[in-house]
NULO-370011 format. One record per residue (C-alpha): x, y, z; chain; residue in one letter. Coordinates in steps of 0.5 Angstrom, whole numbers. Layout:
BEGIN
+-------+-------+-------+-------+-----+
:  east : north :    up : chain : res :
+-------+-------+-------+-------+-----+
:     X :     Y :     Z :     A :   A :
...
+-------+-------+-------+-------+-----+
***
This chain:
BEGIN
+-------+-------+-------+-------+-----+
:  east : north :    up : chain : res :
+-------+-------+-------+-------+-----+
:     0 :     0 :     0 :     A :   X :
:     2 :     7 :    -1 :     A :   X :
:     1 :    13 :     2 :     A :   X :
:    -2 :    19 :    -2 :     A :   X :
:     4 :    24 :     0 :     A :   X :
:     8 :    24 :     6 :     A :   X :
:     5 :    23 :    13 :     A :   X :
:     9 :    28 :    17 :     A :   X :
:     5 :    29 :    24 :     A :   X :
:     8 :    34 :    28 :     A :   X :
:     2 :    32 :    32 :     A :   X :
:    -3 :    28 :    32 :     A :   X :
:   -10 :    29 :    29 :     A :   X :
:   -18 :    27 :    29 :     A :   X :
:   -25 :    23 :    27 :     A :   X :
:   -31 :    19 :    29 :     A :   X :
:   -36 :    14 :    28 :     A :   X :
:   -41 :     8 :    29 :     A :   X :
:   -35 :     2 :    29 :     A :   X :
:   -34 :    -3 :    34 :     A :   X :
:   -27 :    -4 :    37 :     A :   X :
:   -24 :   -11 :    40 :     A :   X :
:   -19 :   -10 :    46 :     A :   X :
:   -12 :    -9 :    44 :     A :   X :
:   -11 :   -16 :    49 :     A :   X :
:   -17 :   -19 :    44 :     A :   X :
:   -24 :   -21 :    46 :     A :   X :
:   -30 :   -17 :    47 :     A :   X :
:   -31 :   -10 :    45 :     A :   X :
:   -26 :    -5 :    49 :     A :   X :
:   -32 :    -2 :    54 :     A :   X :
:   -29 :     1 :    59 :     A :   X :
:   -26 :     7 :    61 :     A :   X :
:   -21 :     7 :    55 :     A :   X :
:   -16 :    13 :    58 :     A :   X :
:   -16 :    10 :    64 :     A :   X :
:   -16 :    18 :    67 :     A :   X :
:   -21 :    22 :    70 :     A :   X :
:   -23 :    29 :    67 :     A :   X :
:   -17 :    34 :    71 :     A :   X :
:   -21 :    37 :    77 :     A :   X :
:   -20 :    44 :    76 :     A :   X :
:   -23 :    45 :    68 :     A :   X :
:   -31 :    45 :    69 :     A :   X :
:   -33 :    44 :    62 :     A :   X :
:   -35 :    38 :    59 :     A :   X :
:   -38 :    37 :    52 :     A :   X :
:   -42 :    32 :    54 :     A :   X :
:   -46 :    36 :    58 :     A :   X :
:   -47 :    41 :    53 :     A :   X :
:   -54 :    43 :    49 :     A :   X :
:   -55 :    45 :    43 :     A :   X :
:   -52 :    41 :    38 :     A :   X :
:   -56 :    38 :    31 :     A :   X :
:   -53 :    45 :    26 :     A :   X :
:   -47 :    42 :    22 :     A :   X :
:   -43 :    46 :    17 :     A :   X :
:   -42 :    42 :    10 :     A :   X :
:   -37 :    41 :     6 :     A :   X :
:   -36 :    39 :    -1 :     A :   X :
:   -29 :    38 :    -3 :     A :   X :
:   -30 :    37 :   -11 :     A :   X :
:   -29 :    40 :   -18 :     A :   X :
:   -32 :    47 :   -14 :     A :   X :
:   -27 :    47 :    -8 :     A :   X :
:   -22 :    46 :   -13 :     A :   X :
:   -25 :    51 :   -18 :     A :   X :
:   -25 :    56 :   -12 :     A :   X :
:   -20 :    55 :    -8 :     A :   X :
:   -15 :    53 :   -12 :     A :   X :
:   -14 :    46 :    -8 :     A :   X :
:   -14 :    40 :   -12 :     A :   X :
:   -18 :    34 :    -9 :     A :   X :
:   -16 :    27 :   -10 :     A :   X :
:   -22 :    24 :    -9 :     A :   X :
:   -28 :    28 :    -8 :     A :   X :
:   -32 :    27 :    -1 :     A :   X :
:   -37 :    31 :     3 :     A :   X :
:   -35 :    32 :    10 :     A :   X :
:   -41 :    36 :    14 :     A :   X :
:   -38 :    39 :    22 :     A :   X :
:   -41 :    40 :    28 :     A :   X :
:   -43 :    47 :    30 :     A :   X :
:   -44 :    49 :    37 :     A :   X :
:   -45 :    57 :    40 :     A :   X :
:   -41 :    55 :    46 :     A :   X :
:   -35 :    52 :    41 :     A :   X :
:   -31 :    56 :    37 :     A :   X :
:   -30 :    53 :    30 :     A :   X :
:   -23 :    53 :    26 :     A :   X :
:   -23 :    50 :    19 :     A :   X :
:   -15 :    49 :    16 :     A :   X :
:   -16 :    48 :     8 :     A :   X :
:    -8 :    48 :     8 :     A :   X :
:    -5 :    44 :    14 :     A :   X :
:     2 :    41 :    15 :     A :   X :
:     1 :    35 :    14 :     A :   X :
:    -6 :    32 :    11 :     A :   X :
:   -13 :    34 :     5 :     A :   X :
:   -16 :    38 :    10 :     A :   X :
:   -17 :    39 :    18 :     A :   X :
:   -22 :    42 :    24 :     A :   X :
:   -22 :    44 :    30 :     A :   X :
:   -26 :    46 :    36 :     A :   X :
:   -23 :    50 :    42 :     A :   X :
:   -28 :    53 :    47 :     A :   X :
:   -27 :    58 :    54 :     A :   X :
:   -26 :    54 :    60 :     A :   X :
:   -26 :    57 :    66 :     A :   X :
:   -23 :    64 :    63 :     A :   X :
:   -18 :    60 :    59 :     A :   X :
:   -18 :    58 :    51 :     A :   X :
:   -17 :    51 :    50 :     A :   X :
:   -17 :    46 :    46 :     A :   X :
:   -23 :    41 :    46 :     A :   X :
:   -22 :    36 :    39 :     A :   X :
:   -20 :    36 :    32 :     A :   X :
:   -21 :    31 :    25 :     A :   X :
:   -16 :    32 :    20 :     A :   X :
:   -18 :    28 :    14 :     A :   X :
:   -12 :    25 :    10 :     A :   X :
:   -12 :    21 :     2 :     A :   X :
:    -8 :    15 :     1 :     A :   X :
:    -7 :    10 :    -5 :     A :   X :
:    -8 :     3 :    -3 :     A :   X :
:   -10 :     0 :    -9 :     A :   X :
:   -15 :    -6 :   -11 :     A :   X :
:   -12 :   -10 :    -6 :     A :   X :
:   -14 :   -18 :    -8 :     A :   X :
:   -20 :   -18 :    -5 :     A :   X :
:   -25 :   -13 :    -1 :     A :   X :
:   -24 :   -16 :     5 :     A :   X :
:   -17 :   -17 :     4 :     A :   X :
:   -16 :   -11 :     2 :     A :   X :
:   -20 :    -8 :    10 :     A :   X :
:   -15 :   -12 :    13 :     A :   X :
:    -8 :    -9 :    10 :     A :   X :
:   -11 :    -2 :    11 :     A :   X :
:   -13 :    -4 :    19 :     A :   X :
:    -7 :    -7 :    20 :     A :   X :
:    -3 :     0 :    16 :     A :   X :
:    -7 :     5 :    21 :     A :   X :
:    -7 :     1 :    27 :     A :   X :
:     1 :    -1 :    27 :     A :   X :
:     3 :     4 :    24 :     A :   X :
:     0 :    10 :    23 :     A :   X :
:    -2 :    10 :    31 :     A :   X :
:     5 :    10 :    33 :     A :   X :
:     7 :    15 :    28 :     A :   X :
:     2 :    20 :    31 :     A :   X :
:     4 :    18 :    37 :     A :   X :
:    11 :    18 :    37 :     A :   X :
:    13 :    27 :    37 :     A :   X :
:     9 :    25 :    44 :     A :   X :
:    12 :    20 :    47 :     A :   X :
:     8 :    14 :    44 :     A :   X :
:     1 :    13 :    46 :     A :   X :
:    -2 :     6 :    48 :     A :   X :
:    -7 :     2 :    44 :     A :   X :
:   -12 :     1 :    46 :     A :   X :
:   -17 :    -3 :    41 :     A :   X :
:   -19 :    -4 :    33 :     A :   X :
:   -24 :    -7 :    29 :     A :   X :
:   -28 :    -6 :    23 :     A :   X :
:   -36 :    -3 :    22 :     A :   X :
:   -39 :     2 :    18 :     A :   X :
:   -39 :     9 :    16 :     A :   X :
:   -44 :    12 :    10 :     A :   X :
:   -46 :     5 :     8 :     A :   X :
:   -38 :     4 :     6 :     A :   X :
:   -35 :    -1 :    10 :     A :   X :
:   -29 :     2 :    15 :     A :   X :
:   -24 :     0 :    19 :     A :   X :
:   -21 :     3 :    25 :     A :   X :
:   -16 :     4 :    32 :     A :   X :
:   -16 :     8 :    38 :     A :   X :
:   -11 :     9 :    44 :     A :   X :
:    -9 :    15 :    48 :     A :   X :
:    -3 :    20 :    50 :     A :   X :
:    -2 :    25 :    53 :     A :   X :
:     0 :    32 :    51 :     A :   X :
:     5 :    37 :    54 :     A :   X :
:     0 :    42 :    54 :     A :   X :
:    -7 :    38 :    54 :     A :   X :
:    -6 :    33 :    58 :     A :   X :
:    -9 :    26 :    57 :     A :   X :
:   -12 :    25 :    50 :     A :   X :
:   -15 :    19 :    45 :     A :   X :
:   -13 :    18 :    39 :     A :   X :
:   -19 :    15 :    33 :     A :   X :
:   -17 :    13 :    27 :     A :   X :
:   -21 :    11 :    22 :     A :   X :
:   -21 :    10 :    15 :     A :   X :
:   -26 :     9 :    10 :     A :   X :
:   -23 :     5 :     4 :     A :   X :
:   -27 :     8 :    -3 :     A :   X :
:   -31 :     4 :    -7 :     A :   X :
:   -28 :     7 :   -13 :     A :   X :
:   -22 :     7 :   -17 :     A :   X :
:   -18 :    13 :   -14 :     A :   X :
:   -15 :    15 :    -7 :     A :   X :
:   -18 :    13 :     0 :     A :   X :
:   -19 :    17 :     6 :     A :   X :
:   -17 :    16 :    14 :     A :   X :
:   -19 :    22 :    19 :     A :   X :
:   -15 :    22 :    25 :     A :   X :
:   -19 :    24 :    31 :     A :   X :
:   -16 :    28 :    37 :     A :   X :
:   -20 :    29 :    43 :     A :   X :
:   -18 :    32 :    50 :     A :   X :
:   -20 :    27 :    55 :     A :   X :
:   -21 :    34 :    60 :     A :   X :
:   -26 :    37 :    56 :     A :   X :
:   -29 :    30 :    53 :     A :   X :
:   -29 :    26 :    59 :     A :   X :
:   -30 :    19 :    55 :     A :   X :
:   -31 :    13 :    59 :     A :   X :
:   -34 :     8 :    55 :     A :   X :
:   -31 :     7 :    48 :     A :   X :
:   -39 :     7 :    45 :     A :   X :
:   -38 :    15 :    47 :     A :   X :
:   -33 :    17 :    41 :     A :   X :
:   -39 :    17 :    37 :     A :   X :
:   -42 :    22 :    40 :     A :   X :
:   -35 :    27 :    41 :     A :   X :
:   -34 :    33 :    36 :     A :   X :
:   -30 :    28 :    31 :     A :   X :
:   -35 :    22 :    31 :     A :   X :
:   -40 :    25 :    29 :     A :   X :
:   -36 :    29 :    23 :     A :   X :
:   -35 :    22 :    22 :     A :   X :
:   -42 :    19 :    22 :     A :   X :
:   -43 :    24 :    15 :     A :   X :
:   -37 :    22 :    11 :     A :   X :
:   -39 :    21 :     4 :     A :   X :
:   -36 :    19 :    -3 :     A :   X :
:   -38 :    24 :    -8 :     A :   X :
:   -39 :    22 :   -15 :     A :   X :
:   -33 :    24 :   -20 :     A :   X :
:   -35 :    31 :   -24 :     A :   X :
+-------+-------+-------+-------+-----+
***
């Protein structure tokens, strides 16, 4: 399989979605308390008690993006994002590494910090020999090898599970561990990647959740973190 482009990942990145994930140790579904630490006691927010959620921001990146904004797109896809009036939004058509990325942050306690993020990247993975061998090596590639690259300008990360379901109808695979950053303190990582149907790339997102502000306990959570429900809307568009 090759990648797309060079995955430089000065910092790990964002994503979500209905996937079912098998414990790193095998067996079950890795349930509880998949950061193994509670919320940092001094920060009062919590994006789980937050109302207002149901408006999202919809994004087609096809001909028209490129057309207006001079950013080739390798395959075109849609990609819709949360919106919250307690969240501040930032979109990045041109980050360090990666198609496109988000980002939530939100005042806590009087200081601006970051809540979550998903970054969406292309990948050439071929054919493959068959559809689900084809899922197999791409859930092999993210959860060896992409996790630790993610993880590694942070002194690595602990994977916690993967596993294969659903995103869009399409078939996806996914990983999931935590790190801690210097600055935000504990974080999980989700990696989910949704091979394309069509001849052409693929896409991964890599999801990146500050465990203080979203406090997730159980792994069924993700899908309803910032990132997860970004992930929920992914779609391939058709080819103009």
């Amino acid at each position: 399989m090759r990648l797309a482009g060079p995955l430089l990942l000065a910092a790990a990145l964002a994503l979500g979605g209905g996937l079912a994930l098998r414990a790193q140790s095998g067996g079950g579904t890795a349930d509880p308390d998949p950061a193994q630490a509670a919320p940092s006691p001094e920060i009062s927010f919590n994006l789980f008690a937050l109302e207002g959620f149901g408006r999202f921001q919809v994004h087609d990146f096809d001909a028209s993006y490129t057309e207006q904004f001079g950013i080739a797109v390798p395959a075109p896809f849609r990609l819709a994002v949360p919106l919250n009036d307690a969240l501040e939004l930032i979109s990045d058509g041109k980050p360090d590494s990666g198609f496109v990325k988000f980002t939530w942050v939100a005042d806590a306690d009087g200081d601006r910090r970051f809540v979550e993020n998903i970054a969406v990247y292309a990948a050439d993975w071929g054919p493959g020999a068959s559809p689900v061998e084809r899922r197999a090596e791409v859930l092999a590639l993210i959860r060896d090898r992409i996790f630790a690259q993610a993880t590694a300008p942070h002194g690595g990360g602990d994977l916690k599970g993967w596993g294969e379901g659903e995103v869009g109808g399409l078939p996806a695979v996914q990983a999931a561990g935590t790190y801690t950053d210097a600055t935000w303190g504990p974080m999980l990582l989700r990696i989910v990647a949704v091979p394309n149907p069509n001849p052409g790339p693929s896409y991964f997102m890599l999801n990146n959740i500050s465990l203080a502000m979203v406090p997730v306990v159980h792994l069924d959570q993700m899908r309803s973190t910032l990132g997860g429900q970004a992930i929920t809307t992914f779609r391939y568009l058709p080819a103009n």
